[in-house]
Legacy VTK file of the C-alpha trace (Angstrom):
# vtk DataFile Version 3.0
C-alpha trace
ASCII
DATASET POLYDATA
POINTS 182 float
103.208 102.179 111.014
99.846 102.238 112.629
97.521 99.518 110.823
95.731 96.820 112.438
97.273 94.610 109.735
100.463 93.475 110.236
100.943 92.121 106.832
100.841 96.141 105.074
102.830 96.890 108.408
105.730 94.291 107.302
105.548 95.381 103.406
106.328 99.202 104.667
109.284 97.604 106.518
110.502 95.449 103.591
110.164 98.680 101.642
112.532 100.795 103.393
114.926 97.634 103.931
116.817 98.956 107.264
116.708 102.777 105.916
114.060 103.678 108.399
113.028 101.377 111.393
109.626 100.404 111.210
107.713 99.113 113.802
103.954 97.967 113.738
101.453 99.587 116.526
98.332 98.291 116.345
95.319 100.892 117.204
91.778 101.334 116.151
91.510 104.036 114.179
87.833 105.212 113.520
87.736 105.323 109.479
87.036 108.368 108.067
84.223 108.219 104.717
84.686 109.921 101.715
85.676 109.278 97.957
89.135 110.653 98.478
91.878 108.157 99.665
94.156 110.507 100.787
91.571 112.851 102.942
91.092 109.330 104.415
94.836 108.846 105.442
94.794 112.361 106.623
91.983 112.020 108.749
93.641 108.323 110.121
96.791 109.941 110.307
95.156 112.862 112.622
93.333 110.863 115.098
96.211 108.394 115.484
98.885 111.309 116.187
96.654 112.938 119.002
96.619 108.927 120.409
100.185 108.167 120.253
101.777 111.603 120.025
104.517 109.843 118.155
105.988 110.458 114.549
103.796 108.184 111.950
102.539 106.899 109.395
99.176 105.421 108.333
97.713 104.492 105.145
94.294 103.809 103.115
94.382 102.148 100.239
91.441 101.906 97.946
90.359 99.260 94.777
88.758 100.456 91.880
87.137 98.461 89.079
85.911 100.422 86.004
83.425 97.696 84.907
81.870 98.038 87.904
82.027 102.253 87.983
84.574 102.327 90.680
83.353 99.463 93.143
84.537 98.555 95.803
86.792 102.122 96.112
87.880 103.547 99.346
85.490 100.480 100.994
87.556 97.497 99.815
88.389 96.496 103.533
84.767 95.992 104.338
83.940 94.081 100.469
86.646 91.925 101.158
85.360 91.041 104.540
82.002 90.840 103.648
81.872 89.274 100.047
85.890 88.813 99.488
87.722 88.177 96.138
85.237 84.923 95.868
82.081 87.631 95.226
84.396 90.344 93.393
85.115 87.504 91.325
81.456 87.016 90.900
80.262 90.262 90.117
82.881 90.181 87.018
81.400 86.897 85.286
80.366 88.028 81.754
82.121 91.230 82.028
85.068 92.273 79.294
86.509 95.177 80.614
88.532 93.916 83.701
90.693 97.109 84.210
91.677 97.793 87.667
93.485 99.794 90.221
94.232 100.293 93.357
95.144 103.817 94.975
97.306 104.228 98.476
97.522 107.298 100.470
100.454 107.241 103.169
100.204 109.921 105.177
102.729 110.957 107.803
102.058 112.966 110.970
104.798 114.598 113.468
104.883 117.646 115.449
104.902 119.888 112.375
102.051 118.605 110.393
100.714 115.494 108.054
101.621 115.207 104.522
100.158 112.708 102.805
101.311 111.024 99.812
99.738 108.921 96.809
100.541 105.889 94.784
98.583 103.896 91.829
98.847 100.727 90.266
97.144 99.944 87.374
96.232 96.128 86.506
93.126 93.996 85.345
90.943 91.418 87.589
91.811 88.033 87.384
89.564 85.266 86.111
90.574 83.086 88.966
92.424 83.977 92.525
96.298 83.038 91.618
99.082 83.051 94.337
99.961 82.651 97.778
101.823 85.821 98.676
100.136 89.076 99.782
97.099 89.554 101.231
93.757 91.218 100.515
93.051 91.156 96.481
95.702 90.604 95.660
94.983 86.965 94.558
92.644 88.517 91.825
94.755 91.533 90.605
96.728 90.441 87.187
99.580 92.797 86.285
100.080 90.732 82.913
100.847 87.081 83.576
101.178 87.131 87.520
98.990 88.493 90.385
100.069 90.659 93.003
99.840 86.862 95.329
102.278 85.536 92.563
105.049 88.105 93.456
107.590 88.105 95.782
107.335 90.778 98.956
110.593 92.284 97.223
109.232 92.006 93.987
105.845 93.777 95.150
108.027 96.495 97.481
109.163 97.975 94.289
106.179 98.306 91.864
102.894 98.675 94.328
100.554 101.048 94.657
101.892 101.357 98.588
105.683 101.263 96.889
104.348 104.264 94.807
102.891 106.278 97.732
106.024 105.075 100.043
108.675 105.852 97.209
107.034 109.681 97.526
106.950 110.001 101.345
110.670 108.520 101.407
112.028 111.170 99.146
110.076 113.501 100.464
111.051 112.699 104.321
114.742 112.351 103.217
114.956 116.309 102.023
112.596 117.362 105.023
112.852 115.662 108.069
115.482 112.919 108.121
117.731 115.517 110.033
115.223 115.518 112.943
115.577 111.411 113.311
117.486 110.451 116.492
LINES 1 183
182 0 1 2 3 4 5 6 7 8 9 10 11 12 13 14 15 16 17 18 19 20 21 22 23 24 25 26 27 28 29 30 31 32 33 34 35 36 37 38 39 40 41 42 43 44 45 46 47 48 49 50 51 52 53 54 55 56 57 58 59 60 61 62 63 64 65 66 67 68 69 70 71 72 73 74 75 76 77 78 79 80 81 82 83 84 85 86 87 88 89 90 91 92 93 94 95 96 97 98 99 100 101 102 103 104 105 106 107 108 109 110 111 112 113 114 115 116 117 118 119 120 121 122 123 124 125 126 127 128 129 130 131 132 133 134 135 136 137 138 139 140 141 142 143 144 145 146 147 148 149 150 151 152 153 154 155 156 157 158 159 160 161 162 163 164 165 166 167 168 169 170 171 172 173 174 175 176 177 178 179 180 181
C-alpha cells in the first residue's frame, strides 16, 4: 500500500485480515487534479509503479458535502490540513441539509496494467467531532448514532467507503491475479 499515511495503510491490512500481506511504503506521490477520484488513483497508481516497479496499490479518497455543492471533494487532504473538521464544522452552522459522502478509488498496478476500483459511503456531518478512532473526518461523519471515530477498525473494515472500493479489488484480484502471487 503506497500512502504516506500509515493509518489508511493499517485499515487496508485489517481489511484483508492475513488474506493478502500488506505492507506500508511510504513515497511521495505528486497528486494528480481533477473531479474524478478514480482518474486520481490511476494517475497515483501510475507514477508510483514506474518508482517501485512492484505490484500495488494506492488510493484517493474524496469528501463530499451537498450543502456545500460538493466541498471539500477530491481536495479533502489539503481542507483538513488547512481548515480541518474544526472549519468544516464551521462552514455547516445554520445549515439543514448535512448529507455527506465520501468516495475511494483503490487502484492496483502490476506488470499487466491498473484497475482501479470504487467505493461510497453515504452519511450526514456531525454537529460536533465524536470519537477517538480513525483519522481524518471521520470525527464529524455520523452514520446514524455513531461517527466513523466511534467505530471500531473492524467495525469500519467492513462498511467504509475504502471497505467498498477494497471489497471490489479483492474479488476482483481473487478471479484475476491471485494465481500470479508467490
Amino acid at each position: 500500500m503506497v500512502t504516506s499515511n500509515a493509518g489508511k495503510a493499517a485499515e487496508v491490512a485489517a481489511f484483508f485480515g492475513g488474506y493478502l500481506e500488506v505492507s506500508h511504503v511510504e513515497l511521495d506521490v505528486p497528486e494528480h487534479r481533477s473531479n474524478d477520484i478514480a482518474e486520481i488513483a490511476r494517475e497515483k497508481a501510475r507514477y508510483a509503479y514506474r518508482q517501485l516497479n512492484i505490484p500495488l496499490i494506492v488510493d484517493d479518497t474524496g469528501f463530499f458535502i451537498d450543502a456545500l455543492h460538493g466541498f471539500p471533494g477530491p481536495y479533502a487532504a489539503y481542507v483538513l490540513k488547512s481548515i480541518s473538521n474544526a472549519g468544516i464544522l464551521k462552514l455547516m452552522e445554520g445549515r439543514s441539509d448535512r448529507n455527506a459522502r465520501f468516495t475511494t478509488g483503490i487502484a492496483y498496478a502490476d506488470e499487466c496494467g491498473i484497475e482501479v476500483f470504487t467505493g461510497m459511503l453515504e452519511g450526514k456531518i456531525a454537529h460536533s467531532p465524536c470519537g477517538n478512532n480513525g483519522f481524518g473526518f471521520d470525527p464529524i461523519f455520523s452514520l446514524g448514532k455513531k461517527t466513523l471515530a466511534e467505530i471500531s477498525i473492524d467495525e469500519k473494515s467492513r462498511i467504509s467507503h475504502r471497505a467498498r472500493a477494497l471489497s471490489s479489488f479483492r474479488d476482483w484480484f481473487i478471479a484475476n491475479r491471485a494465481e500470479n502471487i508467490g
